[in-house]
DSSP file (Angstrom, degrees, kcal/mol; ACC not computed):
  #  RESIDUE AA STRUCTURE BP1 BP2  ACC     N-H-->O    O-->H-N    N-H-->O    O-->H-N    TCO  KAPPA ALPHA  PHI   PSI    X-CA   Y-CA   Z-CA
    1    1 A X              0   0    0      0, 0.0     3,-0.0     0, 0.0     0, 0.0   0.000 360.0 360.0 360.0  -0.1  -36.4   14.0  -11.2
    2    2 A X        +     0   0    0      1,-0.1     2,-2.5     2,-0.0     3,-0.4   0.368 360.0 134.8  80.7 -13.5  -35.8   14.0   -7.5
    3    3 A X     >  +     0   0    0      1,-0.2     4,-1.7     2,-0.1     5,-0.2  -0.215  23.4 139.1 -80.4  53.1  -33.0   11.7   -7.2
    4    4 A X  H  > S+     0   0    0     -2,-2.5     4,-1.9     2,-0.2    -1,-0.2   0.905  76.6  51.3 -78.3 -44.5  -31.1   14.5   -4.6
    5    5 A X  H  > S+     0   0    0     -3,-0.4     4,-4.0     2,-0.2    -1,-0.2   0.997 118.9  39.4 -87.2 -36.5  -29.8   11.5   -2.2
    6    6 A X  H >> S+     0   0    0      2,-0.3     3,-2.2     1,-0.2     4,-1.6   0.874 116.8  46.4 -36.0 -77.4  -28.2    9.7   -5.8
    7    7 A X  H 3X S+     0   0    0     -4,-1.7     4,-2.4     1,-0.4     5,-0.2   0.699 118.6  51.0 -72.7 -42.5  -26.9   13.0   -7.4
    8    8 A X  H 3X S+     0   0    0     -4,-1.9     4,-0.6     2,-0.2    -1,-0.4   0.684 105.4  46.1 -71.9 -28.9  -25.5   13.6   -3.8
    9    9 A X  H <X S+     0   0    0     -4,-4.0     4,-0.8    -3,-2.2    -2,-0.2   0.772 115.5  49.1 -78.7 -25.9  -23.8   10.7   -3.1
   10   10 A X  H >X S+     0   0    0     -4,-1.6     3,-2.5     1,-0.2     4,-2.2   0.985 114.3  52.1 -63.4 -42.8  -22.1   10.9   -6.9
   11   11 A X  H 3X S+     0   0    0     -4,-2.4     4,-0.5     1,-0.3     5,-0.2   0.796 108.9  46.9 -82.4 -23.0  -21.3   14.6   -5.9
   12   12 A X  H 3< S+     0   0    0     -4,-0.6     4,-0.4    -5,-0.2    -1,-0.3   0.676 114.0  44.7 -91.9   2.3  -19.7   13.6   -2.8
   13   13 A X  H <X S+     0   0    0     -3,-2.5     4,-1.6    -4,-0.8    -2,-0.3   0.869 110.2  53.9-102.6 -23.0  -17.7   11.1   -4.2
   14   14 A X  H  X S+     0   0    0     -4,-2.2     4,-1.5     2,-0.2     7,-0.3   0.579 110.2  50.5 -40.8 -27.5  -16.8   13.5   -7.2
   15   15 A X  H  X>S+     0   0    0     -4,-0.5     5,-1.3    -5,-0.3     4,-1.1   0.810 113.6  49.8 -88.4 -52.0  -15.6   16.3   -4.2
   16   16 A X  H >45S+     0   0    0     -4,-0.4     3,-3.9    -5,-0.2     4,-0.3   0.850 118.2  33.8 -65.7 -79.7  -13.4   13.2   -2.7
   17   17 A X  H 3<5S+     0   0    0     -4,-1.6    -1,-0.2     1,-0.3    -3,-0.1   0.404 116.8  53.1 -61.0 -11.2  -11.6   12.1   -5.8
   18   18 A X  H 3<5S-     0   0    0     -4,-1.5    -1,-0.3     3,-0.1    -2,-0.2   0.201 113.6-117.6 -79.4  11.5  -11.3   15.5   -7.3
   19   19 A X  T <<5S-     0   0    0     -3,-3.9    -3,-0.2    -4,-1.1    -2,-0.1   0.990  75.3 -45.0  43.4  66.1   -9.6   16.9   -3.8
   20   20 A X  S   <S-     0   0    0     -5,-1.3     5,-0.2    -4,-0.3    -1,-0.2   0.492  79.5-162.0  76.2  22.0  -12.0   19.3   -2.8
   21   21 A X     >  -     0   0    0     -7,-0.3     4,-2.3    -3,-0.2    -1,-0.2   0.002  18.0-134.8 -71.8 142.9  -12.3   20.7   -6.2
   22   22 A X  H  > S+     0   0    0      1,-0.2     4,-1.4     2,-0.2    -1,-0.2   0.854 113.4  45.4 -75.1 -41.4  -14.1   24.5   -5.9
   23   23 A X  H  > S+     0   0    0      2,-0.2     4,-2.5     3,-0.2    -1,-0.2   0.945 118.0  39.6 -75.6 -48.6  -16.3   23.4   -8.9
   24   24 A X  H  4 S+     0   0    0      2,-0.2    -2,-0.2   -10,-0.2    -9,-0.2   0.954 115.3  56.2 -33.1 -63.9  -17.1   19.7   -7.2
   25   25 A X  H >X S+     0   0    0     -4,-2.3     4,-2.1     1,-0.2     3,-1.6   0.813 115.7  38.6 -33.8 -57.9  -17.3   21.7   -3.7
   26   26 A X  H 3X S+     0   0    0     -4,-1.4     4,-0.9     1,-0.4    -1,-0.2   0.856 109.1  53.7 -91.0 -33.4  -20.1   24.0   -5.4
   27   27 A X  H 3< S+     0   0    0     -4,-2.5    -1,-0.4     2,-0.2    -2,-0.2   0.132 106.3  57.1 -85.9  31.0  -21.9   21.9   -7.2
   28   28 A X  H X4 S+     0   0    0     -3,-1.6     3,-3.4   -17,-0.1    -2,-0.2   0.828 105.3  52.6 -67.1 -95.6  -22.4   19.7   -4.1
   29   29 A X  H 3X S+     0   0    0     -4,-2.1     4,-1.0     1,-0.3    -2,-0.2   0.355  96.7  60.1 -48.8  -6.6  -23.7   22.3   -2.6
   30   30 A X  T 3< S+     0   0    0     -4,-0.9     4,-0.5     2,-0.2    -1,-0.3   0.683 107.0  60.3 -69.1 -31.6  -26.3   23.1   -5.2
   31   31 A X  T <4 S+     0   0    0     -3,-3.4    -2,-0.2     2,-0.2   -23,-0.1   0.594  99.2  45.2   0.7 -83.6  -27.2   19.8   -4.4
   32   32 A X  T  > S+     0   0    0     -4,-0.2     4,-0.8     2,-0.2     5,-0.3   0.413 115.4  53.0 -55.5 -41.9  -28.0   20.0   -0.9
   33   33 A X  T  < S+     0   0    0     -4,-1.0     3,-0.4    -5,-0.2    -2,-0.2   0.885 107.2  44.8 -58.0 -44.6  -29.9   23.1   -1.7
   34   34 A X  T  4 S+     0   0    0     -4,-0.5    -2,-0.2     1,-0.2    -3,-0.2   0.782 111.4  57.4 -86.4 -19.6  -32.1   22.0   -4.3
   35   35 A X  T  4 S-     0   0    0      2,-0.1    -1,-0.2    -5,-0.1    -2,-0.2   0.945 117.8-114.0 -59.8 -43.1  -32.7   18.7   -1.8
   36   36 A X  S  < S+     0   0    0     -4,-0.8     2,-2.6    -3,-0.4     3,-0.3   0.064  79.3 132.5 107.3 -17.4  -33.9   21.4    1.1
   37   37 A X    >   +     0   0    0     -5,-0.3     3,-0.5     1,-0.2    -1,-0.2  -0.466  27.1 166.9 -64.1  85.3  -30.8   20.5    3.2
   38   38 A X  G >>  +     0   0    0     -2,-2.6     4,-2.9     1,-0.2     3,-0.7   0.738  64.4  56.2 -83.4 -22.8  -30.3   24.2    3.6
   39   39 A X  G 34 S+     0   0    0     -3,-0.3    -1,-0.2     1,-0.2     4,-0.1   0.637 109.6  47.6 -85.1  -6.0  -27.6   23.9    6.6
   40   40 A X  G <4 S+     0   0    0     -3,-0.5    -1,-0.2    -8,-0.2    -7,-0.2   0.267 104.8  58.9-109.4   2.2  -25.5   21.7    4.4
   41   41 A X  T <> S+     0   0    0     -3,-0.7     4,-0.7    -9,-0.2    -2,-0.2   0.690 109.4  50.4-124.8 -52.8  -25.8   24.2    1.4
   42   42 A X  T  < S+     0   0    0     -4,-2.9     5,-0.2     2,-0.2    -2,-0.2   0.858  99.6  54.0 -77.8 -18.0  -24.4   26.6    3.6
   43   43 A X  T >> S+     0   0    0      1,-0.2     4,-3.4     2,-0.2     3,-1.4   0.908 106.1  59.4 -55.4 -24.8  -21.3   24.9    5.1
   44   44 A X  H 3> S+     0   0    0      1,-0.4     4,-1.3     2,-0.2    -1,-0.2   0.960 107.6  46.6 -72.2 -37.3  -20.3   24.3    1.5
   45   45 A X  H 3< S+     0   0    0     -4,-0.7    -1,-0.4     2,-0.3    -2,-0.2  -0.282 104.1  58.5-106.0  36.2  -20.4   28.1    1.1
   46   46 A X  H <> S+     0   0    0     -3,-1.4     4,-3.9     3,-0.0     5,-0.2   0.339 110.2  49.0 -83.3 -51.9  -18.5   28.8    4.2
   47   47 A X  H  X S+     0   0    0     -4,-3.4     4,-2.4     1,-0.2    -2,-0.3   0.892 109.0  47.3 -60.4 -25.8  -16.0   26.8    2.6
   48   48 A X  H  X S+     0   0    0     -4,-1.3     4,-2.6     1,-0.2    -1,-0.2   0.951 118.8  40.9 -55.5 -42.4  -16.1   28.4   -0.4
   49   49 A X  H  > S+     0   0    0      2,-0.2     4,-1.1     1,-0.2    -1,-0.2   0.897 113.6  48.8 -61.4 -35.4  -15.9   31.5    1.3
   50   50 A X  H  < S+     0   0    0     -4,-3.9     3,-0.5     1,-0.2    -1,-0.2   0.951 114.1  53.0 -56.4 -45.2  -13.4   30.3    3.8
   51   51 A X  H >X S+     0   0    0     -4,-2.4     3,-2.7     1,-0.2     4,-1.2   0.930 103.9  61.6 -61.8 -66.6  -11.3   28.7   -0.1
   52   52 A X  H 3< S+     0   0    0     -4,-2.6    -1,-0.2     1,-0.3    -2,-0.2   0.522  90.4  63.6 -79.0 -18.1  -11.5   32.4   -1.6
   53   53 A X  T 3< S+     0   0    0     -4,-1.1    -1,-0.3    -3,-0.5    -2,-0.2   0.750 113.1  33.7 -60.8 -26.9   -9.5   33.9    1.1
   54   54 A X  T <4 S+     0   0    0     -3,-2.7     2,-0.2     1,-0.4    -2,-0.2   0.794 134.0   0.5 -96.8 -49.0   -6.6   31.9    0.0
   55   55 A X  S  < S-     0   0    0     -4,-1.2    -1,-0.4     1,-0.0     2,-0.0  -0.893  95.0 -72.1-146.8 160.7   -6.9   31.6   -3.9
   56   56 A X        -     0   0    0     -2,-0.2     2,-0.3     1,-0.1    -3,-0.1  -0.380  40.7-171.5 -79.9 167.1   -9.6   33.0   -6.3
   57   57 A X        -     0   0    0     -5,-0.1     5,-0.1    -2,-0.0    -1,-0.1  -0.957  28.7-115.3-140.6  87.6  -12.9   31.4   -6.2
   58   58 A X    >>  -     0   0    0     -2,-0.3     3,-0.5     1,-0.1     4,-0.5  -0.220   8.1-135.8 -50.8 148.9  -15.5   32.6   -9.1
   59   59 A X  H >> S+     0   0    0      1,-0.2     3,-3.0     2,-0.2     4,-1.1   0.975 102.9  81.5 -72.3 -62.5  -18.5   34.4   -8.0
   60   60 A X  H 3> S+     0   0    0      1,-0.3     4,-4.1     2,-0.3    -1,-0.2   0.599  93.8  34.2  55.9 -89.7  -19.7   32.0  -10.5
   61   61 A X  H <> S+     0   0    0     -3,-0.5     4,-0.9     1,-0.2    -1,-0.3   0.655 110.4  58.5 -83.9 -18.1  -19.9   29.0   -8.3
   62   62 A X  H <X S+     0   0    0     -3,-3.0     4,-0.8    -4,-0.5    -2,-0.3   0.727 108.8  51.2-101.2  -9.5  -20.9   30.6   -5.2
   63   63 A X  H  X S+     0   0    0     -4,-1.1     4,-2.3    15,-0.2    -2,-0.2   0.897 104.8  56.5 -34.5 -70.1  -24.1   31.8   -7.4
   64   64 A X  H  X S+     0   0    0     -4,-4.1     4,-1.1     1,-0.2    -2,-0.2   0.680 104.6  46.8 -36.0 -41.3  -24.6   28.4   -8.5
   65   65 A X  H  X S+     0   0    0     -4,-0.9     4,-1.3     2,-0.2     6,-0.2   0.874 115.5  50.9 -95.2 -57.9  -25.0   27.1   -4.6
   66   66 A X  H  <>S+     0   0    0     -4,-0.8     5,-2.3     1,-0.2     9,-0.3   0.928 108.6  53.9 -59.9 -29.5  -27.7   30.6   -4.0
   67   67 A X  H ><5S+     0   0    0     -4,-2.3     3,-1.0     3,-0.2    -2,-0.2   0.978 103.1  52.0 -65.4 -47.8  -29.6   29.4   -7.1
   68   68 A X  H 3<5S+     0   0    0     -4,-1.1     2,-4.8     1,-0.4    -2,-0.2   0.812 115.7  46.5 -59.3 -85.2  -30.1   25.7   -5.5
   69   69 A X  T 3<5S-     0   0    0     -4,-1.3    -1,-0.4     1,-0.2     3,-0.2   0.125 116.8-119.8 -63.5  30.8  -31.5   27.6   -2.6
   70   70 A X  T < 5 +     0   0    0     -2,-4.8     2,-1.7    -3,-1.0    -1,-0.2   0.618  58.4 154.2  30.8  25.8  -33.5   29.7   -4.6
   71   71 A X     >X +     0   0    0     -5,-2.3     4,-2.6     1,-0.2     5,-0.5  -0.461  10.4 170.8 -58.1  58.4  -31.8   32.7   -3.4
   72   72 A X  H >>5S+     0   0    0     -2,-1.7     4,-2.7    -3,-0.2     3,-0.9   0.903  80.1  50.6 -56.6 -52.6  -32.7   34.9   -6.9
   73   73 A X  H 3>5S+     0   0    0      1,-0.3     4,-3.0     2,-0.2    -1,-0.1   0.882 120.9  34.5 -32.2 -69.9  -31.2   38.4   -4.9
   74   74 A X  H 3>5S+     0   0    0      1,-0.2     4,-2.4     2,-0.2    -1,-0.3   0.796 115.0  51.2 -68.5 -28.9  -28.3   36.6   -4.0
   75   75 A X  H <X5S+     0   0    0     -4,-2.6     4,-1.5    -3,-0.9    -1,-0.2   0.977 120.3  39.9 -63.3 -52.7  -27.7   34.4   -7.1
   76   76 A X  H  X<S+     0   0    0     -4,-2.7     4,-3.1    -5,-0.5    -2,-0.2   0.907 111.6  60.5 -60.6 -45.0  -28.1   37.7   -9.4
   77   77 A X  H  X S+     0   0    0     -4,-3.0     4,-1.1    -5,-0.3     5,-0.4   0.938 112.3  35.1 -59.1 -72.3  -26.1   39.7   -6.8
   78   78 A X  H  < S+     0   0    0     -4,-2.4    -1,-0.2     1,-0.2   -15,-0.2   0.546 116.3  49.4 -98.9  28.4  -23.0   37.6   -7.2
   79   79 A X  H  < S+     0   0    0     -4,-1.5     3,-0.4    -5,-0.2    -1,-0.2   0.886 122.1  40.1 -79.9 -59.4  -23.1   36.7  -10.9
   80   80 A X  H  < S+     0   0    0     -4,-3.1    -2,-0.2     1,-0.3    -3,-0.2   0.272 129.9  22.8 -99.7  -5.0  -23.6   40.9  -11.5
   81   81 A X     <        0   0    0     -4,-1.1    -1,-0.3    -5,-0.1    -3,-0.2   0.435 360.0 360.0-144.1   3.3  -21.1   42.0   -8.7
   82   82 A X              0   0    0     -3,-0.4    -2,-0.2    -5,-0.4    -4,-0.1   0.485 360.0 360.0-128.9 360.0  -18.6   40.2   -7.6
């Protein structure tokens, strides 16, 4: 439907009132990808990456973020390998 700056403002207030939640976090960023904000679609997935150093992080969610970018290589690659 378009609504990316709506669905983005819900999603950033969903990230604030869950405390950063890795699922909030990613579907944020999915967000911000499917909007075209590509530089903001990856900060989300530095943090994720950054999150997964400490505690696990499904491959899962950091797909979801490469699908809003239309990444298929990368979306498939971490559903099918990591």
């Amino acid at each position: 439907m378009g609504l990316y700056e709506e669905a983005i403002n819900e999603l950033k207030e969903d990230v604030r009132l869950s405390n950063e939640s890795t699922i909030s976090l990613a579907m944020l960023g999915h967000a911000y990808a499917s909007s075209g904000d590509l530089r903001k679609a990856e900060g989300i997935l530095e943090q994720l990456f950054e999150r997964s150093q400490q505690k696990y992080v499904s491959s899962y969610w950091i797909a979801a973020v490469y699908n809003g970018m239309k990444d298929r290589k990368k979306t498939i690659e971490w559903l099918e390998t990591h």
